[in-house]
C-alpha positions, 0 to 999 in steps of 0.5 A, spaced: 532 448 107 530 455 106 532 459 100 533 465 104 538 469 107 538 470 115 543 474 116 545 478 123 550 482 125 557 479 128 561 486 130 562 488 137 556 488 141 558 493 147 554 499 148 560 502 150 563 502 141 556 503 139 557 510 143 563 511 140 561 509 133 556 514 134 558 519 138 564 519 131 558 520 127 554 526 131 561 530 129 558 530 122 551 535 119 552 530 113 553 524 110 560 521 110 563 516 105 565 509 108 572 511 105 573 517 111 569 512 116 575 508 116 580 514 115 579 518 122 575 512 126 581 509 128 583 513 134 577 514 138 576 505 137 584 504 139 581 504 147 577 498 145 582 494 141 589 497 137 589 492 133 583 493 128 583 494 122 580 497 116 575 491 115 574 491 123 572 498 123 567 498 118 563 492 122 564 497 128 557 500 124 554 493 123 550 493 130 548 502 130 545 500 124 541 494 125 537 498 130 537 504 125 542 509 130 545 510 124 542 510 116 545 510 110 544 514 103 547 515 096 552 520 100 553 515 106 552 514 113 549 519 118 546 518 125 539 519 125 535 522 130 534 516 135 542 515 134 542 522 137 537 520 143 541 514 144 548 517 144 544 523 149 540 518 153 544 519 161 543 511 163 541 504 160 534 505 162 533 511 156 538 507 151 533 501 153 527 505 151 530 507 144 532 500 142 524 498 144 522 503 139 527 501 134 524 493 135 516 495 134 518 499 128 524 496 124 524 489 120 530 485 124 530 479 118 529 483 111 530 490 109 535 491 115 540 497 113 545 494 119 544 487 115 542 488 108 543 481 105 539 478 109 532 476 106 528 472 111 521 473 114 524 471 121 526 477 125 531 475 130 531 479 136 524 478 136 523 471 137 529 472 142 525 476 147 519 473 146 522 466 147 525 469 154 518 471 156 515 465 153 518 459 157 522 464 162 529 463 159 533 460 155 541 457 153 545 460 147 544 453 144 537 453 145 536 460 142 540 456 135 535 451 135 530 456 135 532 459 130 535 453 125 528 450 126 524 457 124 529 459 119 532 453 115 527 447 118 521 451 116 517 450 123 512 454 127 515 459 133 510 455 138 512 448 135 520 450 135 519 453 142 516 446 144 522 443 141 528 447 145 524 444 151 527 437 150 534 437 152 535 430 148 532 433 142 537 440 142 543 435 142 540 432 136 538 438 133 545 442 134 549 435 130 544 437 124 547 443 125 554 441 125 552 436 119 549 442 116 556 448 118 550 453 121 552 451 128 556 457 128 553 462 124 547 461 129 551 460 136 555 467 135 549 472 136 552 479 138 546 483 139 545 478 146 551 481 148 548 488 146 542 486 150 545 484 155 550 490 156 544 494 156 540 491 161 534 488 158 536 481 160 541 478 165 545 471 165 545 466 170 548 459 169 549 460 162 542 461 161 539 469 159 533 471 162 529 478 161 531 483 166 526 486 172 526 493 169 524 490 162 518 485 165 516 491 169 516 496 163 515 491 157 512 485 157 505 488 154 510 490 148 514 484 147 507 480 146 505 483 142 511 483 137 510 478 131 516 473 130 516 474 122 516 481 118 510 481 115 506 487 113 499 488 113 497 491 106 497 500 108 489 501 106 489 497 112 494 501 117 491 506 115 484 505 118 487 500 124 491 504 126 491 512 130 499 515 129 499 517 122 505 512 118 508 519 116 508 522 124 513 525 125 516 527 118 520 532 115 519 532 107 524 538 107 529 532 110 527 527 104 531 526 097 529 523 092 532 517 088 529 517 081 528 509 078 525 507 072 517 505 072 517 498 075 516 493 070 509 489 071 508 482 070 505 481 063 503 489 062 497 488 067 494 492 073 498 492 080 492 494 083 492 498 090 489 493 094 493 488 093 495 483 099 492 478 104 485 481 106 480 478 112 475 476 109 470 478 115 465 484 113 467 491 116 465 498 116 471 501 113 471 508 116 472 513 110 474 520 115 480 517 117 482 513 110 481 520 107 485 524 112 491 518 111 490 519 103 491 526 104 498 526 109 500 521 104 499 527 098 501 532 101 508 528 104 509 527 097 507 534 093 511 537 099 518 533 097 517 534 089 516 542 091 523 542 095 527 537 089 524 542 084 527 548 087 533 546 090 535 543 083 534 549 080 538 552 085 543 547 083 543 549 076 544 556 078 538 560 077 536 562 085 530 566 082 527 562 078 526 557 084 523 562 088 518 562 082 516 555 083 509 555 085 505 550 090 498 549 087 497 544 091 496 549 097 491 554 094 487 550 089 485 543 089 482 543 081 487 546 077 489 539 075 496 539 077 499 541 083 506 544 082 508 549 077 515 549 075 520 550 070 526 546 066 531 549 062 533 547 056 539 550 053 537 557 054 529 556 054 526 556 060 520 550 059 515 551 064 513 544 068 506 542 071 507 537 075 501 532 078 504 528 084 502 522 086 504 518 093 504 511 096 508 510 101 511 503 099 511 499 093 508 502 085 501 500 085 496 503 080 493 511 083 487 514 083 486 520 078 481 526 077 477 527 071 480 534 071 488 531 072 486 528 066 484 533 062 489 538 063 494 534 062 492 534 054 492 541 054 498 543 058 502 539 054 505 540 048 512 538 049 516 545 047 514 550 051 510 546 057 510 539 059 505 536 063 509 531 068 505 525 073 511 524 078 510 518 081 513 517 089 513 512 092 517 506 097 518 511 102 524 509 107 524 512 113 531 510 115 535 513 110 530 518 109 528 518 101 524 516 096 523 512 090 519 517 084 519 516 076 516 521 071 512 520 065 511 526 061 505 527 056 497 527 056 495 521 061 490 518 057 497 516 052 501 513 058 497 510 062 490 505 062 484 509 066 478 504 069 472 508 071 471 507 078 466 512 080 459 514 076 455 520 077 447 518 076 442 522 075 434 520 075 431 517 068 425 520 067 
């Protein structure tokens, strides 16, 4: 059995209560605690059901979530800018196409805000569609199988698929799942009914098939759906595909989360091409690589410079944020790309800040010579500080980043690996 954790959502799957969760939230410029959900969500649920409670109130959010309608931060729950396109969509057709976005974009089996226990690479509602466009339609008890066999059984979508398609070895499968007490867990699935109510599939002798709209306008994108959450490494985004991983962004609506520098296994490198790469020779296109490195920079720096001011603004020195300089705009070769201050009792400490961005995991960073060298002599600990300020695991349902800091001269904190020489002719 898998050691996993798959996990789905099991509140209402009716449009017509994530509207209203939402709708709920629209009312609202800012993040609102669980607690005051909870507090003044009860009148515009009563139509729905009036004996809910607290709890029930809470799984209302579970579907709005699963599909990034709402997100969730330090301060609590908002709706995000797709919550407000589906709460403003006139029909099903427009909702259709915003819950679409949501399946090419999100992850449905890990790192799922709506879900976020669950662990496992399967992504459920993707290997739904799929299977309906696959074998043309499919039971509720079919669709447990199929995902009982991937999740728990360890089989491959194409041999699970093989599997369902056998009457006598489903009734089999679904008495290992009672043995196992997962028959209920797999045959309870709300977002069926959410599709359902929206139109992308409809339901015929007990069995669902995809609906004429959603074969017209979406067959081409549910083939290309991949069952299992697994990311290609980002150097590989960034060269395979044309929209920018950042499109679309506001950093002045990101925060940042500050956490302590990741540990690495035995204090060894983390390098930045790490993951499962082909082995088949390509010529990498160097242009766009340096373009999505520069959006990815930028981003970052772009962040870092608001933080800076907004906390000095916080602290009540209004003045000295509008003194916060972004270098990184005029000058490539300073060695640092934001200048900012610290107060420190009554001393104003002056702060060089050099950002460094990647848009996941902390991986090892390239760094200049020039970066190198100014951080030994723009720092000495009392009057300026040279501060390498390292963002990273950029999560756009939520709207932050993680970043840590380290202070002092780089080569004191950090290992440096030559990776480029500068050759001149033996004579």
């Amino acid at each position: 059995m898998s050691q996993q954790n798959l996990v789905m959502p099991k509140a209402d799957g009716r449009v017509d209560v994530c509207n209203a969760v939402l709708k709920f939230f629209s009312n609202y410029d800012y993040p609102i605690s669980q607690e005051i959900y909870k507090k003044h969500i009860g009148p515009p649920l009563a139509e729905f059901s009036k004996s809910m409670d607290s709890l029930q109130h809470v799984k209302k959010m579970e579907m709005p979530r699963y599909f990034g309608l709402l997100g969730q931060n330090k301060q609590g729950f908002f709706i995000t800018d797709r919550g407000k396109k589906f709460l403003q969509a006139s029909n099903s057709q427009g909702k259709t196409e915003v819950i679409f976005e949501a399946l090419k974009n999100d992850t449905f089996g890990k790192d799922n805000n709506g879900v976020p226990s669950s662990s496992s690479e399967i992504q459920p509602p993707l290997v739904f569609l799929k299977a309906l466009l696959d074998i043309g339609s499919i039971t509720r008890k079919q669709y447990a199988c199929l995902i009982y066999l991937m999740h728990d059984k360890g089989l491959s979508y194409p041999d699970a698929i093989a599997y369902i398609q056998n009457n006598v070895k489903v009734s089999r499968i679904l008495d290992d799942m009672e043995e196992d007490g997962l028959e209920k867990k797999y045959n309870d699935i709300k977002f069926i009914g959410f599709f359902h109510n929206l139109g992308i599939i409809t339901e015929k002798a007990r069995k669902y098939q995809l609906s004429a709209s959603t074969l017209g306008f979406y067959s081409d994108v549910i083939k290309s759906f991949n069952e299992y959450a697994i990311e290609k490494p980002v150097d590989d985004q960034d060269e395979d595909n044309d929209d920018s991983p950042l499109l679309g962004l506001d950093p002045s609506q990101f925060s940042l989360v500050k956490v302590s520098p990741p540990s690495r296994p035995n204090g060894g490198n983390k390098p930045s091409n790490q993951g499962k790469r082909t082995t088949t020779p390509r010529k990498r296109d160097y242009e766009k690589t340096n373009k999505r490195n520069k959006e990815k920079g930028d981003f970052g720096e772009a962040v870092v410079l608001n933080a800076e001011r907004t906390k000095l603004i916080q602290q009540g020195y209004p003045k000295l944020a509008d003194e916060v300089e972004a270098v990184f705009e005029v000058d490539d070769s300073a060695g640092f790309d934001i200048k900012s201050f610290e107060i420190i009792g009554n001393v104003i400490i002056e702060k060089y800040l050099e950002v460094k961005t990647t848009l996941d995991e902390d991986i090892d960073f390239d760094i200049s010579a020039s970066e190198v060298k100014n951080s030994r002599h723009l720092h000495d600990g009392i009057n300026k500080k040279y501060v390498i300020v390292r963002v990273f695991n950029v999560n756009k349902k939520d709207n932050t980043c993680q970043y840590y800091e380290i202070e002092g001269p780089v080569e004191d904190n950090f290992n440096l690996t030559p990776t480029s020489f500068k050759a001149s002719r033996k004579e």
